[in-house]
C-alpha positions as a printed Julia matrix, in Angstrom:
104×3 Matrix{Float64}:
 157.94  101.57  67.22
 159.7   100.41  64.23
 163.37  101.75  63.16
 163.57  103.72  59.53
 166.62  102.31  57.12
 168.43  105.35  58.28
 168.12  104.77  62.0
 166.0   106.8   63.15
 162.74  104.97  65.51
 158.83  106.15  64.01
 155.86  105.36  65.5
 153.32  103.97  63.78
 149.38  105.38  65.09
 147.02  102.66  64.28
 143.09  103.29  64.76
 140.7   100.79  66.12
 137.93  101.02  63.42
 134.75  101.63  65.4
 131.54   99.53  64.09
 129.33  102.1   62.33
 125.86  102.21  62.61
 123.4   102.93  60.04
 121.14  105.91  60.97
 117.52  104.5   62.47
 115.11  105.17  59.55
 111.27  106.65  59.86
 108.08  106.32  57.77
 106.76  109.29  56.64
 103.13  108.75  57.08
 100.15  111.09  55.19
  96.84  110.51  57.18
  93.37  110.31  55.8
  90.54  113.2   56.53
  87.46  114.5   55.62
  88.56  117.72  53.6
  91.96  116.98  51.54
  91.18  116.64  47.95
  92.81  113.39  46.36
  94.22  115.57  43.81
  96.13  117.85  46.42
  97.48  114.24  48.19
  98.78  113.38  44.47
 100.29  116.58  44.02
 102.11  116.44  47.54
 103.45  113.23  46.89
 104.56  114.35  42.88
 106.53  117.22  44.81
 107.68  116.92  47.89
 108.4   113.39  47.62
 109.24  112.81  44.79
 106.81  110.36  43.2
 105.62  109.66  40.0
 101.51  109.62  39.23
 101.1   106.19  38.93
 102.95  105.39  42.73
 101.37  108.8   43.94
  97.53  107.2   43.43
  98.85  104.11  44.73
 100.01  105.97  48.04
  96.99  108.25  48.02
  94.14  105.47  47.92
  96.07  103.81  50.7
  95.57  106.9   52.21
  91.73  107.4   51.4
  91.12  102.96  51.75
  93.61  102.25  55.09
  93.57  105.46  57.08
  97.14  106.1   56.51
  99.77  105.8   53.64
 103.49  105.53  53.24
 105.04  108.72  51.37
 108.88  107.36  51.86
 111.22  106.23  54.55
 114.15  107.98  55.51
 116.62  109.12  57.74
 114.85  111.25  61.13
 116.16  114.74  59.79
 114.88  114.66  56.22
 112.09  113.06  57.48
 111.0   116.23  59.83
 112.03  117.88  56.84
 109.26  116.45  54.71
 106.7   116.41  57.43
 107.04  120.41  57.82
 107.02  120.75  54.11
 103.52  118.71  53.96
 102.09  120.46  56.54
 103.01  124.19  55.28
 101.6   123.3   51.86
  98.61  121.81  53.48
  98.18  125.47  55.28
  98.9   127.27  51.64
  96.45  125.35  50.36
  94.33  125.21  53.44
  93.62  121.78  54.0
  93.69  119.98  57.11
  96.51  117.38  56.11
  97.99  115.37  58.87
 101.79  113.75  58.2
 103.24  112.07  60.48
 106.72  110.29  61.67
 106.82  106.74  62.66
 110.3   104.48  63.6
 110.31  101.77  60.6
């Protein structure tokens, strides 16, 4: 409590700032098979995430060389996000492309 200059007694509300945590982040991870074209992987990675060609074939021969590439890493919910939206154009486009979501 502190008193005003005309008297009068306010109370002053302080807040005990909480440490905030950064959200956990995930790797959105495209998975080689036997059926995707290389061209379709490019073109996922141009639109949905965001890439440009050069860093899309980069991603996509990681893809077609390792077994698995990373398309980004981000927050749980826009990763889901991007996994559904690889996996319905996949079906569109009917090809058999597995994405995936992995804790960084």
């Amino acid at each position: 409590m502190c008193k005003t200059d005309s008297g009068h007694k306010e109370e002053i509300l302080t807040k005990d700032k909480k440490n905030l945590q950064e959200p956990p982040l995930y790797k959105v991870l495209l998975h080689n098979d036997d059926y995707t074209t290389m061209e379709f992987v490019v073109m996922v990675l141009e639109t949905i995430f965001g890439k440009d060609t050069s860093e899309a074939t980069t991603i996509m021969l990681n893809v077609h060389h390792q077994g698995m590439g990373v398309a980004g890493i981000y927050s749980r919910e826009i990763g889901e996000t991007k996994v559904s939206e690889v996996h319905q154009a996949a079906r569109k486009n009917q090809f058999p492309l597995k994405c995936s979501l992995e804790k960084a």
